[in-house]
C-alpha positions in Angstrom: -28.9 -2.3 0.9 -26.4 -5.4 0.8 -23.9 -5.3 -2.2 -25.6 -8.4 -2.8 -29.5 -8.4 -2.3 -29.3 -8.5 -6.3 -28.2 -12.3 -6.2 -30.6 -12.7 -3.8 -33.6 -11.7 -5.5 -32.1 -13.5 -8.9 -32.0 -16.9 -7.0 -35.5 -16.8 -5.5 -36.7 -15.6 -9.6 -34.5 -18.7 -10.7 -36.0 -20.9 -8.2 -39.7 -19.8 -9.2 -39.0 -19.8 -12.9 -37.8 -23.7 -12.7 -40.2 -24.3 -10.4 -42.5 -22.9 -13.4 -40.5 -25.0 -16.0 -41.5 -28.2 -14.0 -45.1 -27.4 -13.5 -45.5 -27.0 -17.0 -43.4 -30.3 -18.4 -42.5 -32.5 -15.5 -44.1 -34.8 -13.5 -44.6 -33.4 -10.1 -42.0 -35.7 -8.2 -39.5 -34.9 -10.8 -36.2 -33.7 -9.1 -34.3 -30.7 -11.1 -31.4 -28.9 -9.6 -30.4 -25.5 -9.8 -26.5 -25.4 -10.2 -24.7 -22.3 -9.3 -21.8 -22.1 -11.8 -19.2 -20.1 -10.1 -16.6 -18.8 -11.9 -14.9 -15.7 -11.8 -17.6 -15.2 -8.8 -16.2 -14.1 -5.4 -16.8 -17.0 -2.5 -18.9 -14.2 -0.7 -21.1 -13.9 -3.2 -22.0 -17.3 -4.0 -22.3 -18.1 -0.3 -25.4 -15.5 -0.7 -27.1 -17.6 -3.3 -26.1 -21.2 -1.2 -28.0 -19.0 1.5 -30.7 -18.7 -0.4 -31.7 -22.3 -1.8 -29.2 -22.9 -4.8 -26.6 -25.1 -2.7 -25.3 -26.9 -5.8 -22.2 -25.1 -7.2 -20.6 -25.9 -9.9 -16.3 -25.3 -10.4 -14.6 -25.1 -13.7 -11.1 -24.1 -13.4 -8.8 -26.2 -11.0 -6.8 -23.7 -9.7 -9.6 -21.1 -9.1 -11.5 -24.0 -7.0 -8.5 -24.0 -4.9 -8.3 -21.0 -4.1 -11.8 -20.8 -3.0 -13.2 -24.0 -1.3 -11.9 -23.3 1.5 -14.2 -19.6 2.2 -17.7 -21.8 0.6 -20.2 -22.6 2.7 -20.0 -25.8 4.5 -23.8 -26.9 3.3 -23.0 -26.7 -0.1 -21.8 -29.5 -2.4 -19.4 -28.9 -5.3 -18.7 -30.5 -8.7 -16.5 -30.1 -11.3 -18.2 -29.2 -14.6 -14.9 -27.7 -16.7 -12.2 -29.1 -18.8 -10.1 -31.5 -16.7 -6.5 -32.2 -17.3 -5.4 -35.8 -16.5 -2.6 -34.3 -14.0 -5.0 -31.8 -12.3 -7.5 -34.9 -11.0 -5.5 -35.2 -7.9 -5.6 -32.0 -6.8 -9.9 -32.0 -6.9 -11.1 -35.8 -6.6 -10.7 -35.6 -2.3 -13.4 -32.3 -2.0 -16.0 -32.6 -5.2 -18.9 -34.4 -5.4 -19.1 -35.0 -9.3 -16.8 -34.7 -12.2 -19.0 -33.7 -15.2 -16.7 -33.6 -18.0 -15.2 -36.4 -18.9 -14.4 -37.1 -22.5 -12.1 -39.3 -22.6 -10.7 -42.9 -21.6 -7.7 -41.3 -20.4 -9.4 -38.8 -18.1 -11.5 -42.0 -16.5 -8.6 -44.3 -16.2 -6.7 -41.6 -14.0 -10.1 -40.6 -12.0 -10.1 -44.8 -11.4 -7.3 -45.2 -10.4 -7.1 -42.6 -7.8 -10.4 -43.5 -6.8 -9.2 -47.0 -6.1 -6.1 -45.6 -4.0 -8.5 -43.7 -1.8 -11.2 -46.8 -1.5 -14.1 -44.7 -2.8 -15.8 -44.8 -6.5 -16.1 -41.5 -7.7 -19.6 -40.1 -10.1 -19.0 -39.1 -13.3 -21.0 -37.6 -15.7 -19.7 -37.9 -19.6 -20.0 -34.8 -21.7 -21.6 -35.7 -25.3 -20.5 -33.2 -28.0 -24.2 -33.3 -29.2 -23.6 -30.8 -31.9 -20.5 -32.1 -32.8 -18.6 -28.9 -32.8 -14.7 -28.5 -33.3 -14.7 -25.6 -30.6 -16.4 -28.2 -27.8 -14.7 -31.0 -26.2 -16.6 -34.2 -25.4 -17.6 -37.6 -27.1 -19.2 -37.6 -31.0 -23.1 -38.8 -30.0 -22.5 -42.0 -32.2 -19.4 -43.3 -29.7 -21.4 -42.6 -26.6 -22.9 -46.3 -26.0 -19.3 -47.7 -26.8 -17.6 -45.4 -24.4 -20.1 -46.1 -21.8 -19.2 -50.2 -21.9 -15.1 -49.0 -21.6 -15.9 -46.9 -18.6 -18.0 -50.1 -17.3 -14.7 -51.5 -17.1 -13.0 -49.5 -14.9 -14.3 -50.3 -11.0 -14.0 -47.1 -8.8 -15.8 -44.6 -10.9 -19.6 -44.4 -11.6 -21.2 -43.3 -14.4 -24.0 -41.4 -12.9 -25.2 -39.0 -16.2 -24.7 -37.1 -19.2 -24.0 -34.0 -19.9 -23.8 -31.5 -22.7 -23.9 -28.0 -24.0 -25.1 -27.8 -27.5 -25.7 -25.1 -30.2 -26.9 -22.1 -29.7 -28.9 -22.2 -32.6 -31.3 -24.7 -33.1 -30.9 -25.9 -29.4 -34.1 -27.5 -28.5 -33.3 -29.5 -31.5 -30.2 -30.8 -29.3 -32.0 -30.9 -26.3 -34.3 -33.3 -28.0 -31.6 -35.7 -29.3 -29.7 -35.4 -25.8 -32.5 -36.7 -24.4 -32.9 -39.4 -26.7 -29.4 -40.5 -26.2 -30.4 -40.3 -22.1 -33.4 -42.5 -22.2 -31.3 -45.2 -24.3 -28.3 -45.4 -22.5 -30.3 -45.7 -18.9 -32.2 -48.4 -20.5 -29.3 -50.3 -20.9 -28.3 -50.6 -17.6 -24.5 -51.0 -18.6 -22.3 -52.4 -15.0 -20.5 -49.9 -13.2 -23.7 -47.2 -14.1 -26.4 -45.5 -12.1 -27.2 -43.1 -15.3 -29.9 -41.0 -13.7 -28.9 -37.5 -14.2 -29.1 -35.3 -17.3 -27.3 -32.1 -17.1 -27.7 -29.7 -19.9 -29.4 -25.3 -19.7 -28.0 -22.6 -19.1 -29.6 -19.3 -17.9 -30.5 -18.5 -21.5 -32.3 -21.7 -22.3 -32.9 -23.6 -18.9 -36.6 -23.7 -19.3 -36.3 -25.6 -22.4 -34.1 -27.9 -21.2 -36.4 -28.8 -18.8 -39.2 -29.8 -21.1 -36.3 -32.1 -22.5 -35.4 -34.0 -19.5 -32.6 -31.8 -17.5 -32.8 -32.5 -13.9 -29.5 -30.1 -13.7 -29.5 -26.4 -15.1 -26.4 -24.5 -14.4 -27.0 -20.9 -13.6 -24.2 -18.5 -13.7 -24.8 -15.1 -15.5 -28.7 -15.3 -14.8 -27.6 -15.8 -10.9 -24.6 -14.0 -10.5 -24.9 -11.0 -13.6 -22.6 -10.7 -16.7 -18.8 -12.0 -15.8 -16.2 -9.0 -15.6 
């Protein structure tokens, strides 16, 4: 038995259980992701689950990404889904995909303007403090539609969804209003936007999230077991 047939067998029950999710609350040509959020999680261990169907990873620590992009497997695609420190967006903006935490104008400006230095326009994804908790980073629910018309400003970045990780308790509650804010802000069709993705479940609550609209759940201790 392979030190990691149990990752296996947790991403094929992940797969099936969104797949169940979908069937139940989605329309059938809904698109959901599964994202692998790998931290703390050794690059041969996640390549089992990108062998397996979840090729979507998600990185939150700068220094930990750099250490490991290099051992992932080529097929898989990486965003960045943690806390981003203005000086660290240099050292990630050439290899991700996705930055899915931006809070503030700050953070954006810097992601433009190296964005514009490399002649590409970066996604983005801006993370909504839905439950508007002092321990959580991300923009108050009532600022969103204002932020979203500064970022329109700024050329070489795209917003391209929301995300947000709300309270425990009561959380279908938040998914609820997250999805509110979604729907409103796509509707809007603000420049400089392609708001199509709604990121927001973990492995505790993913199925819920999907009756609210998530067409990303990230996955880590479900996938990967309880971090050390």
């Amino acid at each position: 038995m392979n030190e990691f047939d149990y990752i296996r067998e947790n991403a094929e029950r992940i797969i099936y259980e969104v797949g169940e999710a979908k069937a139940k609350y989605r329309k059938a040509d809904d698109k959901i992701d599964i994202m692998a959020v790998t931290k703390t999680v050794l690059p041969e261990a996640v390549n089992v689950a990108v062998e397996n169907g979840i090729t979507l990873l998600g990185e939150n620590r700068v220094q930990e990404y750099l250490s490991k992009r290099d051992f992932y497997d080529k097929s898989a695609s990486v965003d960045f889904i943690g806390h981003l420190q203005t000086n660290k967006v240099k050292y990630i903006i050439d290899t991700v995909n996705r930055i899915h935490s931006v809070d503030s104008i700050k953070l954006a400006k810097e992601i433009n303007r190296l964005s514009e230095l490399r002649e590409k326009t970066t996604d983005i994804f801006v993370e909504v403090n839905i439950g508007r908790e002092e321990s959580k980073s991300g923009v108050d629910p009532d600022n969103l539609l204002d932020f979203c018309y500064e970022l329109s400003e700024l050329p070489n970045i795209r917003v391209s969804g929301l995300m947000s990780i709300p309270p425990k308790e009561c959380s279908e509650k938040f998914f609820c209003k997250m999805q509110e804010l979604f729907i409103d802000i796509k509707a809007k069709n603000i420049d400089n936007s392609s708001v199509w993705v709604l990121s927001m479940g973990m492995s505790s609550d993913f199925p819920v999230a999907i009756k609210y609209g998530s067409n990303v759940v990230r996955i880590g201790t479900a996938l990967f077991g309880s971090r050390k």
